[in-house]
ZAMARGU-4260 file (C-alpha; in steps of 0.2 Angstrom, whole numbers, plus 5000, padded with zeros to 4 digits):
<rodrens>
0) 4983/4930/5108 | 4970/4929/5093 | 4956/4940/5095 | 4948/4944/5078 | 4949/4941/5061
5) 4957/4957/5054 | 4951/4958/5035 | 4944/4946/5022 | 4953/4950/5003 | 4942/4948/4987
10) 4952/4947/4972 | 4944/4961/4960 | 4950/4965/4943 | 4944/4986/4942 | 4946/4992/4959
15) 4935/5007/4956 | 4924/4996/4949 | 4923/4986/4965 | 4923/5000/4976 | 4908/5008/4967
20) 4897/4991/4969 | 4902/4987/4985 | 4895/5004/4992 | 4885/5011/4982 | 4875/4994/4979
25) 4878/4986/4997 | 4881/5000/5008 | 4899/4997/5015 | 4908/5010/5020 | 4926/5017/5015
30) 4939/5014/5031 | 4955/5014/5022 | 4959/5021/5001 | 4977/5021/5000 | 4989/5018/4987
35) 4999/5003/4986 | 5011/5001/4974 | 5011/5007/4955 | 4993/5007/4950 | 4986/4998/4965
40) 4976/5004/4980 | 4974/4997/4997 | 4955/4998/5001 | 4946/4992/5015 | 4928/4992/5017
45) 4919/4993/5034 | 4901/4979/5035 | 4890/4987/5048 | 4896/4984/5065 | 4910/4970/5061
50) 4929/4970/5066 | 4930/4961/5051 | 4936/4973/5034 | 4933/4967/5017 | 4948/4971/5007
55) 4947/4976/4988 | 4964/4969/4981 | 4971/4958/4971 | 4990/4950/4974 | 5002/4948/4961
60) 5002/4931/4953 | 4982/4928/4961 | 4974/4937/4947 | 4967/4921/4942 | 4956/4920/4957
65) 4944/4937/4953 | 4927/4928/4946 | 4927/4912/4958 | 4915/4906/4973 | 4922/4918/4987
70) 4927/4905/5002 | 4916/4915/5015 | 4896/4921/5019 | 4890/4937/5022 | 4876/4940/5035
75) 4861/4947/5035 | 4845/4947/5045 | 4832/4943/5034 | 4839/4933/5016 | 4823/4937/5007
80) 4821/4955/5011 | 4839/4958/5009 | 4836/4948/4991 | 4821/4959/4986 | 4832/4976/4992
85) 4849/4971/4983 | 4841/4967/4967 | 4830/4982/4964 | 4849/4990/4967 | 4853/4979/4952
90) 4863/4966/4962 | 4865/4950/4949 | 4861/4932/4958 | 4863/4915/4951 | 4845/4912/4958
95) 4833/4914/4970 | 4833/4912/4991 | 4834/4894/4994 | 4828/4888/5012 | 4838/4873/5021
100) 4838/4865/5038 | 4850/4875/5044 | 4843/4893/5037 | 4841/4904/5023 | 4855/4909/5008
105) 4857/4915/4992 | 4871/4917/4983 | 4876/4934/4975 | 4891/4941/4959 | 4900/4957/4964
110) 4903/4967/4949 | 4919/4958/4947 | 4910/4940/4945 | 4915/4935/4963 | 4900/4923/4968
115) 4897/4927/4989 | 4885/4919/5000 | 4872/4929/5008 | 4865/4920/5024 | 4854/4922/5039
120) 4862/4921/5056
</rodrens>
């Protein structure tokens, strides 16, 4: 049956771009750089400890979607540390940590204007 959740695609208009913010700004880590088709790579990015892959491509006819509120939330332990960290790495946010009932977020661009969610556990 189901055991995991395989990868996560964001859409990304420069891949190398994409690749550079992704790990030199947040840390990832390379798993798979392979070319897929003319002009297009498959790259899949490792998060710390995660079975999860974050995936920098975009599919034909979805270029569209690169610049949109990405449908998912990255974790962190500690929002405003990771805030304070990411932004001295020059890490663009459409604001400040916010604090709710039900923990901490902030919400992040990529380099390709992507808006993530950065939460606590």
């Amino acid at each position: 049956m189901i055991t995991h959740l395989k990868f996560m695609s964001i859409p990304v208009a420069d891949q190398e771009r994409a690749l550079k913010f992704y790990t030199e700004k947040l840390g990832f880590k390379v798993a798979t750089n392979q070319e897929m088709g003319p002009g297009k790579r498959w790259i899949e990015l490792r998060l710390g400890k995660a079975e999860t892959r974050l995936v920098l491509f975009t599919m034909e006819g979805e270029e569209g979607r690169v610049g949109t509120q990405m449908n998912c939330s990255l974790a962190c332990d500690d929002v405003d540390a990771t805030y304070r960290q990411l932004s001295e790495r020059g890490v663009a946010f459409e604001g400040p940590p916010q604090k709710q009932p039900w923990g901490a977020f902030v919400i992040m661009k990529d380099s390709e204007g992507n808006r993530l969610v950065l939460g606590s556990d």
